[in-house]
C-alpha positions in Angstrom: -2.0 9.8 -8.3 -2.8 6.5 -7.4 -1.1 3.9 -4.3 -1.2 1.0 -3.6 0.0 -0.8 0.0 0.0 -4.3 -0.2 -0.1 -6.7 2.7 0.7 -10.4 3.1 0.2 -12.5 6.1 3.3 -13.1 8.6 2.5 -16.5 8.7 3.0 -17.2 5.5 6.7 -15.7 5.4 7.1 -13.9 2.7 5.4 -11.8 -0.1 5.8 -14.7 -2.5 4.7 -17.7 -0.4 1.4 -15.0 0.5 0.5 -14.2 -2.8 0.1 -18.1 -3.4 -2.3 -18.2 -1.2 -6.6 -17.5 -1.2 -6.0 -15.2 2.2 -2.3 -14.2 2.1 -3.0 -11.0 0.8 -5.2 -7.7 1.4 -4.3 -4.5 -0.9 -4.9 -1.0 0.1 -5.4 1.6 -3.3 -5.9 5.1 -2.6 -6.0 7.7 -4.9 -3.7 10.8 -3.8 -4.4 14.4 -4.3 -1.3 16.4 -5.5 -1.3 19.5 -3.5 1.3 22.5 -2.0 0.6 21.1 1.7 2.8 17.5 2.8 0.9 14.7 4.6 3.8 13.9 7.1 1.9 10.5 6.7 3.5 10.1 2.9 7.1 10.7 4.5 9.0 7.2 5.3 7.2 6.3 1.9 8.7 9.2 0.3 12.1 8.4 1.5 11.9 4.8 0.6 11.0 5.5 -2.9 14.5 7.0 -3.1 15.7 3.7 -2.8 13.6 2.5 -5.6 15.4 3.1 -9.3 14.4 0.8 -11.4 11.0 -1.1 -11.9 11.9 -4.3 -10.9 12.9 -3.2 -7.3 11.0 -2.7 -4.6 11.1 -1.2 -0.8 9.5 -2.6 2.3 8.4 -0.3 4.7 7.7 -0.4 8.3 4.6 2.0 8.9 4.6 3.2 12.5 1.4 5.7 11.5 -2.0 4.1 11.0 -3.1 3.6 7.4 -6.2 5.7 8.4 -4.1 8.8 7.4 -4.3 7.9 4.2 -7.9 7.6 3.9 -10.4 10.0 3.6 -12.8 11.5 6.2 -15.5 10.3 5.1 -15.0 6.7 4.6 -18.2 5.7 4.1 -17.7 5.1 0.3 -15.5 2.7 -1.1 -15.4 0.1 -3.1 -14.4 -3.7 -2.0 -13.9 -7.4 -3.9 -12.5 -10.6 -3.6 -10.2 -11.7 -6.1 -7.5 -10.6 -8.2 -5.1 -8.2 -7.5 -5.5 -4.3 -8.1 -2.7 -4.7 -11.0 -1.1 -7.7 -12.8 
């Protein structure tokens, strides 16, 4: 499985006023392992994809755990770019 967390600048208000702009957004993709064990990290995203029943809606979600738990241990290897989003 695949995720991505995408993140716009405060300043610029909103998601839509961000993505407008050259440094309004950074995006996050991490592939997932599907496994018997939870990663409490995945929780308050796992409850606010409840809320989420159709494809055009969406969830915002206030992360009180760093976004280091969702990275591997050895990061190290990854890959970066400027540009275009991860999807269209």
């Amino acid at each position: 499985a695949e995720m991505h967390m995408v993140h716009y600048k405060g300043s610029y208000g909103t998601l839509g006023g961000a993505v407008k702009r050259r440094d309004g957004l950074a995006v996050l993709g991490v592939m997932l392992e599907v496994s018997n064990n939870d990663n409490p990290a995945l929780a308050p995203l796992a409850t606010a994809l409840l809320n989420i029943t159709d494809a055009e809606l969406y969830a915002d979600v206030s992360a009180m755990y760093p976004l280091k738990a969702f990275l591997p241990r050895n990061i190290e290897k990854f890959y970066r770019y400027e540009g275009s989003l991860t999807t269209p």
